[in-house]
C-alpha positions in Angstrom: 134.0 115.0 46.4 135.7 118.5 47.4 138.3 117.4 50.3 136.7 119.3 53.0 133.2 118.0 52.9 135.4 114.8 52.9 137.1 115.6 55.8 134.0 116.8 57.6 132.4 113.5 56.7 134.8 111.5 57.7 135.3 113.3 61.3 130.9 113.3 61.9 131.6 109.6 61.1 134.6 109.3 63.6 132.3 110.8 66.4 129.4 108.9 65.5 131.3 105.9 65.8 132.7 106.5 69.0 129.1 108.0 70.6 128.4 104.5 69.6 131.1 102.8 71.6 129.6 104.9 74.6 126.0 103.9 74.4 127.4 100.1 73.7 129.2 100.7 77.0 126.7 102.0 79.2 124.4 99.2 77.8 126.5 96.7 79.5 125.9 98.6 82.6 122.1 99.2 82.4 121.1 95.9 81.1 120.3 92.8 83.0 118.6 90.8 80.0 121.4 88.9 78.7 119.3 88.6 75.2 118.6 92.2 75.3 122.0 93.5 76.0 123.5 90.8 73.5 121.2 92.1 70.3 121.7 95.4 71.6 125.4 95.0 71.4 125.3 93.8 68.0 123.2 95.8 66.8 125.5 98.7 67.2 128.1 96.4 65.9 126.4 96.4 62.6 125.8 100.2 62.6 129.3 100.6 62.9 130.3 98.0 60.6 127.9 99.8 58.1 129.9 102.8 59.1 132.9 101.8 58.6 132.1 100.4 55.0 130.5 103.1 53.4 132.4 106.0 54.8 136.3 104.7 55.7 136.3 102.2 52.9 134.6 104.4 50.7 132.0 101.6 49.6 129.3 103.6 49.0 130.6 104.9 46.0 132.2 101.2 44.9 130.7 98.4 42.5 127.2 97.5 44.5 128.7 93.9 44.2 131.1 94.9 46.7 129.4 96.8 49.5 126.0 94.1 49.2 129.1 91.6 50.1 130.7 93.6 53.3 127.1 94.7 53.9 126.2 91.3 54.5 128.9 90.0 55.9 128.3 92.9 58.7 124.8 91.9 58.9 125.1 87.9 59.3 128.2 87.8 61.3 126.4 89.6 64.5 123.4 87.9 64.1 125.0 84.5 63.7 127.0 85.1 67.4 123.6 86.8 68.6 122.3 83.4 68.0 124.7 81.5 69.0 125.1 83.2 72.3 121.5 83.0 73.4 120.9 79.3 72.9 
């Protein structure tokens, strides 16, 4: 990949991840449902996760073994404190 589509990749990703942080943020204020705000939480947590994989660890580009792993990992981890938290 030609260095500055990487770079520009890497900085839409930065910004994307931190637009994330906001919304996650202003959920907390706007939400009274604790179930809602919880899933809502985590489900940005696995958006960035997802993020972070592919683009930061460059995963995307790895062995599938590897990113189905992290991938999963990103994917049962929230939804196994979700769970936890609302019973």
């Amino acid at each position: 990949m030609h260095p500055i589509n990487s770079n520009k990749k890497n900085t839409f990703s930065w910004l994307w991840l931190m637009v994330l942080t906001v919304i996650s943020t202003f959920i907390g204020l706007a939400i009274d449902n604790k179930a809602l705000f919880i899933f809502s939480v985590l489900f940005i947590v696995f958006l960035k996760g997802q993020q972070i994989i592919d683009i930061f660890m460059e995963l995307s580009q790895a062995p599938q073994f590897w990113r189905r792993l992290l991938l999963g990992y990103v994917t049962l981890l929230p939804l196994i404190i979700g769970f936890i938290y609302i019973l």
